[in-house]
Each structure stands twice: as C-alpha cells, then as structure tokens.
C-alpha positions as CSV (number, residue, x, y, z in Angstrom):
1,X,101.3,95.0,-31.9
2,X,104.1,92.5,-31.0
3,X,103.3,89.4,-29.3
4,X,104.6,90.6,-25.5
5,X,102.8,93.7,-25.5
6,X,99.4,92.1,-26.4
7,X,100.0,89.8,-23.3
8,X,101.1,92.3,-21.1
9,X,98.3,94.5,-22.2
10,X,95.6,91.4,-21.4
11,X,97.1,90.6,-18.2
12,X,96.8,94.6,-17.1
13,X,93.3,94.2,-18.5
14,X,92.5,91.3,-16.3
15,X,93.8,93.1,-13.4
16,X,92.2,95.9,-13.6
17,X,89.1,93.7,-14.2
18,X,89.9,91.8,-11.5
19,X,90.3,94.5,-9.0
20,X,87.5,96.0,-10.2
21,X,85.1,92.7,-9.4
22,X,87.3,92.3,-5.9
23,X,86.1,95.9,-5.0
24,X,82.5,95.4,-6.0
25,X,82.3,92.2,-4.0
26,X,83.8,93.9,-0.7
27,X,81.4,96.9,-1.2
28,X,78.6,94.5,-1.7
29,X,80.2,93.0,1.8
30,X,80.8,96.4,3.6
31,X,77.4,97.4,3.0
32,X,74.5,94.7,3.0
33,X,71.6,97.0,2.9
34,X,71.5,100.7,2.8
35,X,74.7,102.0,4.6
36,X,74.7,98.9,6.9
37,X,77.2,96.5,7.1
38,X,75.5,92.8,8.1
39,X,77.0,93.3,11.2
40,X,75.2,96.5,11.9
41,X,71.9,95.2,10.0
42,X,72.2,92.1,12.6
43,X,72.4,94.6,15.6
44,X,69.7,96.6,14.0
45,X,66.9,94.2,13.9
46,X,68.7,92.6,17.7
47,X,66.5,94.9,20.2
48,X,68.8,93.3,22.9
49,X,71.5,94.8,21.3
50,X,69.8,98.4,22.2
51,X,68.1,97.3,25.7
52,X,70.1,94.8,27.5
53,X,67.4,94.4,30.2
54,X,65.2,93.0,27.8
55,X,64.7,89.8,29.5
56,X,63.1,92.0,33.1
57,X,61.4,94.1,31.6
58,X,59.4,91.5,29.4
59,X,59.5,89.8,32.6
60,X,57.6,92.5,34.4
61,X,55.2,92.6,31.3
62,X,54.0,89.0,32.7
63,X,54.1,89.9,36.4
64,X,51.7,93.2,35.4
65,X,49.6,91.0,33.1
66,X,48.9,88.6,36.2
67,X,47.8,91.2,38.5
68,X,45.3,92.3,35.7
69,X,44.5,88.8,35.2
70,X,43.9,88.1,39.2
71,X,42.1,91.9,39.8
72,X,39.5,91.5,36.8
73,X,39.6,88.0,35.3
74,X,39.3,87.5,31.6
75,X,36.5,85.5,29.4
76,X,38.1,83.1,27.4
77,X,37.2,82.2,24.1
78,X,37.9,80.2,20.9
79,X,38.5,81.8,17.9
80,X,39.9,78.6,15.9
81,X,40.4,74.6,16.2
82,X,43.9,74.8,17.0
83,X,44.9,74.3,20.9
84,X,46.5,77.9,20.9
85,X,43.5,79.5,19.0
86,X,42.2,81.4,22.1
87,X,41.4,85.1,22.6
88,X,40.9,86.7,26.4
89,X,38.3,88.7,26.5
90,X,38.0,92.1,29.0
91,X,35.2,94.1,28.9
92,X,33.4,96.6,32.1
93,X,30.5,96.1,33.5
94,X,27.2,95.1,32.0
95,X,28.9,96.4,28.2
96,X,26.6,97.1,25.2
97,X,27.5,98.4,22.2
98,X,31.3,98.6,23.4
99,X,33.9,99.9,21.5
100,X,36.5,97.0,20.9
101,X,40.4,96.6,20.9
102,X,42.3,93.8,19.7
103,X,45.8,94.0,20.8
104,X,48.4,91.7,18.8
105,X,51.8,91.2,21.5
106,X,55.0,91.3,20.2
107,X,58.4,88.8,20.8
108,X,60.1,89.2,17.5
109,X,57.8,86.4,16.2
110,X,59.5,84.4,18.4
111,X,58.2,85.0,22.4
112,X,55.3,85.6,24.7
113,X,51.7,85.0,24.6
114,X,48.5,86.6,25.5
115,X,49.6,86.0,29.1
116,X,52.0,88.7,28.7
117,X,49.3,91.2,27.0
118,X,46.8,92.0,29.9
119,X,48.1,94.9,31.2
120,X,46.6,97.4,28.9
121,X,43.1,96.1,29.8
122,X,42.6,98.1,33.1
123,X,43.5,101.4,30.8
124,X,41.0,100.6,28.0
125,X,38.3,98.6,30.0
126,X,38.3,101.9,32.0
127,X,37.6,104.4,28.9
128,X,34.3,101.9,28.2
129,X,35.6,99.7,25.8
130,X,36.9,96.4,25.4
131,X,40.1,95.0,25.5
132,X,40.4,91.8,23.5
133,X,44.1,89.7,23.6
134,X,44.6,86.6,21.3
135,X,47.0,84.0,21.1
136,X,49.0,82.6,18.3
137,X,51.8,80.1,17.3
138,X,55.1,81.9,16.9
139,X,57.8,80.9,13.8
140,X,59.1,78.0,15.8
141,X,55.6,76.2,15.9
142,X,54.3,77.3,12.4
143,X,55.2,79.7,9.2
144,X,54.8,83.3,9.4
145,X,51.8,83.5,7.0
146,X,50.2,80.9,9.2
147,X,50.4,83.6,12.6
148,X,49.4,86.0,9.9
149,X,46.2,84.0,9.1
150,X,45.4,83.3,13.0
151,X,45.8,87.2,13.7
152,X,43.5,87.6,11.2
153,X,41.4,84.8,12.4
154,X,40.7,86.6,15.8
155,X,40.0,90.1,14.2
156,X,37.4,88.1,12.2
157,X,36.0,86.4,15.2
158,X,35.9,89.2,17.3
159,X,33.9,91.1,14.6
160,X,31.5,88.8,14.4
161,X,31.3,87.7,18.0
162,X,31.6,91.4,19.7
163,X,27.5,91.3,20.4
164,X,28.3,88.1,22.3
165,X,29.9,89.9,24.8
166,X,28.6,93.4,24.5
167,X,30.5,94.9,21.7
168,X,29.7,96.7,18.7
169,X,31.0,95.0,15.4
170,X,31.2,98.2,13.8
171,X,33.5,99.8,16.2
172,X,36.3,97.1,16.2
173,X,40.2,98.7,16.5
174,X,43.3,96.9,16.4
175,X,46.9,97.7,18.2
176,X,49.9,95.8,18.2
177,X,53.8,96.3,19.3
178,X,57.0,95.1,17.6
179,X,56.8,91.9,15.5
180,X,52.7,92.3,16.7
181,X,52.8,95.5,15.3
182,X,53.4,93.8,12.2
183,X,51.2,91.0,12.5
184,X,48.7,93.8,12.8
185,X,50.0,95.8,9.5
186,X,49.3,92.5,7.8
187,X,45.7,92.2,9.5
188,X,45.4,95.8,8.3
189,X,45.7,94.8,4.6
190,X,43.1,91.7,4.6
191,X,41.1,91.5,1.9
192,X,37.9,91.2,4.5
193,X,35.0,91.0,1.7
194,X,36.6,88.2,0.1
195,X,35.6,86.8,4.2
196,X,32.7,87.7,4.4
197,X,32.7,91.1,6.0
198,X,33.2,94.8,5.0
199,X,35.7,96.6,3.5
200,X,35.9,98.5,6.2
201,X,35.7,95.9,9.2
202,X,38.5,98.2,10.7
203,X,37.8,101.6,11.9
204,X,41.5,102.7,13.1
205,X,44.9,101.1,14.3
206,X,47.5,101.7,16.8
207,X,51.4,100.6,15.3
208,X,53.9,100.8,17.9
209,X,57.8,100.4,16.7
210,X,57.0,97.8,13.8
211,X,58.5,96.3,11.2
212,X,56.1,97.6,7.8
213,X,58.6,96.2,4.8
214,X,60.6,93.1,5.8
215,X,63.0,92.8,3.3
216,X,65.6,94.4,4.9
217,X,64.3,92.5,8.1
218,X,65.2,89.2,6.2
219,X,68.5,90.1,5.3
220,X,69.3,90.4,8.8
221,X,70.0,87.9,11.3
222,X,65.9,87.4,11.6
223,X,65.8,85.8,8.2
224,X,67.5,82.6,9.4
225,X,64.7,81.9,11.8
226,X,61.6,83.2,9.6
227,X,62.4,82.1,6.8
228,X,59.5,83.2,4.0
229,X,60.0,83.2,0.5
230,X,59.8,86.4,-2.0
231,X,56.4,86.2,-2.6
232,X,55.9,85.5,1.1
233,X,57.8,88.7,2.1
234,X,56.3,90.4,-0.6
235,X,52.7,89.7,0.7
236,X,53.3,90.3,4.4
237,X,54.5,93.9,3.9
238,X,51.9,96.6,4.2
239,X,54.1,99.1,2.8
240,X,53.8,97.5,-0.5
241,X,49.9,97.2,-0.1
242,X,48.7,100.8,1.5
243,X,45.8,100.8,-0.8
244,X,44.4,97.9,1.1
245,X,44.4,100.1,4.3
246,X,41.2,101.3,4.8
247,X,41.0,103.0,8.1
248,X,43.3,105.7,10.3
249,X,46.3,104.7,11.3
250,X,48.4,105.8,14.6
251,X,52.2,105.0,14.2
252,X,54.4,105.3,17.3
253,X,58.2,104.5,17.9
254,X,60.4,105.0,20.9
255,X,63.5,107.7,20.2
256,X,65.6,105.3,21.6
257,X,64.7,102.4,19.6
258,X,67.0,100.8,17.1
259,X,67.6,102.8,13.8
260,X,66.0,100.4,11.7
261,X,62.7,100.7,14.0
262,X,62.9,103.9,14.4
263,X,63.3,104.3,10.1
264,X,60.5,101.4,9.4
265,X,57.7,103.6,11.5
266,X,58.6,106.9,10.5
267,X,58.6,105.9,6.7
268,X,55.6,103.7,7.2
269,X,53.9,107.1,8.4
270,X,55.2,108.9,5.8
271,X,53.6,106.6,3.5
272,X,50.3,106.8,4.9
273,X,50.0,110.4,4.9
274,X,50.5,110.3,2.0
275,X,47.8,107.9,1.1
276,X,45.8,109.8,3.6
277,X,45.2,107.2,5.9
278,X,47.8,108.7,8.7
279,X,45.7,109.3,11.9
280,X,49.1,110.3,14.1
281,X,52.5,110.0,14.7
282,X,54.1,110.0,17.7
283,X,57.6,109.4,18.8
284,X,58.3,108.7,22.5
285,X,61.7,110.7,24.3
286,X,60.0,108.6,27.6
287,X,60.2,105.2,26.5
288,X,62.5,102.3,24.7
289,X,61.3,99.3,22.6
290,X,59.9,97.5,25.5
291,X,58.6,100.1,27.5
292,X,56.3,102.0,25.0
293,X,53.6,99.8,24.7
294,X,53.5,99.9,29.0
295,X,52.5,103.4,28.5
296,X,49.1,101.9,27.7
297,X,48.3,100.9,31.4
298,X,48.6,104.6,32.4
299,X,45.3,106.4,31.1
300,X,46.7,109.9,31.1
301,X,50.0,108.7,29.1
302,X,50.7,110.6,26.0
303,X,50.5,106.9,23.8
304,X,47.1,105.9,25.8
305,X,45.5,109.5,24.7
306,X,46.6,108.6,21.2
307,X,44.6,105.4,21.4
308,X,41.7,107.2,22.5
309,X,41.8,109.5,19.9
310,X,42.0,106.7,17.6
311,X,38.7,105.2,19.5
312,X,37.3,108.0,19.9
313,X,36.7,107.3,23.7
C-alpha cells in the first residue's frame, strides 16, 4: 500500500471512529434514562410541572390539618432527642387495644411537617383506630438516611409506646404519600429484630404515588439537592430489598400523576405480587399527586376503603 493511501485510509478510519463516538455521546445526551431526555427526566420527577397549583392545594392541606387540629386536639409526644423528634398522637375516646396508623407526609424530601398531616385523623380516628403523625428533618437540615432513621424511629416508638395511649403494638400500620411514601418503603425494609422487635412489627402499608427505586430519581433534577451516594441509593430502595417486606402492601397512584410516578408504583406493585406481599393496587381517575392522599379524610372514598381493608377496620 502506498504511503497516501494508508493516510487517507487512517484519516477515513478516524472519522468514522469519530462519528461513531460523537453519535454515542449525543444518544447518551438525547436519552438520560430510559426514553427520557434530562429535560423530560427533570419534568418527570417536577410534580409542579404536572400540577401548577401545587403551592394551594398543599396550602389547603395545612388549612384542613388546622381545623382537625382545633376540632380534636392532638397528644404530643417525643419519639427522639432532637427538637423536631415529635409525633402527634389522635386516638377516640377512651381507646384500648386500638388499631394504629403512622402516616409519613410527603414534600419531595424537601416541604411540610406533621402540621400539614392531620387531616386524615377525623377519617381513621372514626373507624376506631389511631392516627399517629411524626415529624422529621427534611434534606436541607440533615442527609436522607438520617430522615430514614427518624421515620423509623417513630414506627419503633410508636410500637412500643401504643399501650401508653391505648393501642395495640401488634396491630401497628404505616402510610405515607410521595417522598413519605418512600420514607415509608424504607421503614418497610427495617431490619426490626436487629431493634429489638419482631420481624413482623408491621402488619400492612398504604404507598401512595412513591418513589420505590431512586436511581432514576437521582439522575433527575432531585439528585442535586439529595445527594446520597451509591450505596446510599442502593440501601434506600425497597425495590432492591422486597424480601425484607414482611407484611401486605397497598400501592396507589393518581392517573394523572407524572409518568415516572405513575411507572415507580405500578412496577413497585408488580414486584410485590410477585413476592406475594401485594395487598392492592389502586389507581385513581379522581385525583392528581396532591389530591390523592386528601381522599383519606372522606371515609366512604375509594383510597380510605383501601386503608381499611388493609386495617381491617
């Protein structure tokens, strides 16, 4: 081969190399995580991107929460050392041997408190039970494994506590919505004997629109805030742990949620049907993101008769 053609044979080599790696890097770009681009991954995991009156209608989650709070104050209790380490405690009248609910709030990590979490009390209070709401840090006050700890904190507390105000330990539940839905899919795959309490501390859980793997949830737009490392991620996703779930689970999701919520609960049902552990699921035509979980202060709602059946109240 003469001299010239070897060089013009590299050089068409290196450009077809070259093209090659440009067109791997913009598919890489195009698509971040499935068929998303991280534009679309961003919106995905953005519920304000899908309900713009976000900000009123958590709003009116406090203003409900307040009535509750005025119409049939709360015990208050601590369930840790830390300032924020309370739990609010609704129960009806003269309780013994209760059924009890802990409900985690959502705020992508980020927003509300147990202030904003009252309003399901009337609903559950009023089937016999009770209605137990804890507080936590969010990301901007401590790490994501330290609100998983404190969510796992009050469960443990209110186990052990539930006499002291007329519950049964053995018939503890948990619920939660959103980013609390999966503060609660973490609390769900606590290793509770290695605390000193059964396997089985948990007899059934309500998951409303959650996030169940967060690996694609920390390539979005979410991971700048959160930031956790690999085995951080890795240890706060109950998909990759479902044979640390122990109890029936109900999984819910609004229809008109994002399509990343919407994908994270139905697969995170699939999964536990197949592990057998899938008590329901349920996907709401009547609801979005933020108004699902206010289906629970309506008794006869079709999410508030899943929670009883999970109850079994």
């Amino acid at each position: 081969m003469h001299r010239r053609q070897f060089m013009m044979g590299t050089v068409a080599l290196g450009a077809t190399f070259g093209s090659s790696v440009v067109t791997a890097a913009r598919a890489q770009e195009a698509s971040r995580f499935l068929d998303y681009t991280q534009q679309q991954l961003d919106e995905a995991y953005d519920q304000a991107f899908w309900t713009p009156t976000l900000n009123a209608l958590q709003l009116d989650d406090r203003r409900a929460s307040a009535e509750v709070r005025q119409r049939m104050p709360p015990r208050t209790e601590r369930y840790g050392t830390a300032d924020v380490e309370v739990v609010d405690i609704f129960t009806p009248p003269n309780p013994q041997g209760t059924p009890v609910l802990v409900y985690i709030h959502g705020g992508a990590w980020l927003f509300n408190s147990r202030l904003d979490a009252s309003f399901p009390a009337p609903t559950v209070v009023g089937r016999g039970a009770a209605f137990l709401a804890p507080d936590f840090n969010n990301v901007t006050q401590v790490r994501l494994p330290e609100m998983i700890e404190q969510c796992r904190k009050a469960v443990g507390w209110a186990v052990r506590n539930a006499e002291s105000f007329g519950g049964d330990p053995k018939r503890v539940y948990l619920a939660g919505h959103s980013s609390g839905a999966h503060l609660a899919s973490c609390v769900l795959i606590t290793d509770w004997e290695m605390r000193g309490l059964p396997a089985d501390t948990l007899k059934g859980a309500l998951l409303m629109s959650g996030m169940y793997e967060l690996y694609p949830a920390m390539l979005s737009s979410r991971g700048k805030y959160v930031q956790i490392s690999a085995d951080e991620l890795a240890a706060a996703s109950a998909m990759r742990h479902l044979d640390r779930i122990s109890c029936p689970v109900a999984v819910s999701w609004a229809v008109s949620d994002s399509p990343e919520f919407r994908r994270q609960s139905s697969t995170f049902a699939d999964a536990l049907e197949g592990m057998g552990r899938l008590a329901s699921r349920t996907p709401l035509f009547t609801a979005n993101h933020f108004t699902e979980p206010r289906q629970l202060d309506t008794p006869d709602s079709q999410l508030s008769r899943v929670l009883f059946s999970v109850m079994g109240i």
